[in-house]
C-alpha positions in Angstrom: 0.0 0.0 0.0 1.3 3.4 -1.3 1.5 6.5 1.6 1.5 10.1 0.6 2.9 12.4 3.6 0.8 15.6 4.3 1.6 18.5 6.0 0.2 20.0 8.9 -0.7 23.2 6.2 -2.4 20.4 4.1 -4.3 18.8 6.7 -5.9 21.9 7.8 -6.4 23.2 4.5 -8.6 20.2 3.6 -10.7 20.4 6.5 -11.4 24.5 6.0 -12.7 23.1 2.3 -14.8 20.8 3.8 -16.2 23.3 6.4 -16.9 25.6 3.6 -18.2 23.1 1.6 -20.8 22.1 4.7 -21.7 25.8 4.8 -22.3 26.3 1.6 -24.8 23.5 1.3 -27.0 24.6 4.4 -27.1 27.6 2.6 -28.5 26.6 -0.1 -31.2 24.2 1.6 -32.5 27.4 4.0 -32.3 29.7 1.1 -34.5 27.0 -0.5 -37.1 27.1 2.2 -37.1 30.8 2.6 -37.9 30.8 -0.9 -41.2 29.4 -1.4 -43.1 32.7 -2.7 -40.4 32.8 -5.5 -41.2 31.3 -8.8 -38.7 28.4 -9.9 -37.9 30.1 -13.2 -36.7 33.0 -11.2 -34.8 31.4 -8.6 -33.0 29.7 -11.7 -32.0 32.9 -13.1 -30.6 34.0 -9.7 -28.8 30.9 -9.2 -27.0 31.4 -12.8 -26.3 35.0 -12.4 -24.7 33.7 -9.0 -21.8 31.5 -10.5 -21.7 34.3 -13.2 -19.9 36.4 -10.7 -18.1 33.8 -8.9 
């Protein structure tokens, strides 16, 4: 079995990605919830114009 060394920098680095990753996606559920009144089409454009500016 082949074992790749990480570095205390790479260790933490992963984990603040996965944190931000977590965050991210309960974002997106409440934002979903809070959203009801909002027609689909709508919410689709938003979405898109989002990762536009990302």
């Amino acid at each position: 079995m082949i074992r790749e060394k990480y570095t205390i920098n790479d260790i933490l680095e992963a984990v603040n990605e996965i944190k931000n990753f977590k965050k991210k996606e309960k974002i997106k559920i409440k934002n979903k919830e809070e959203n009801k009144d909002i027609p689909i089409n709508t919410l689709k454009l938003i979405e898109e114009a989002e990762k536009g500016i990302k």
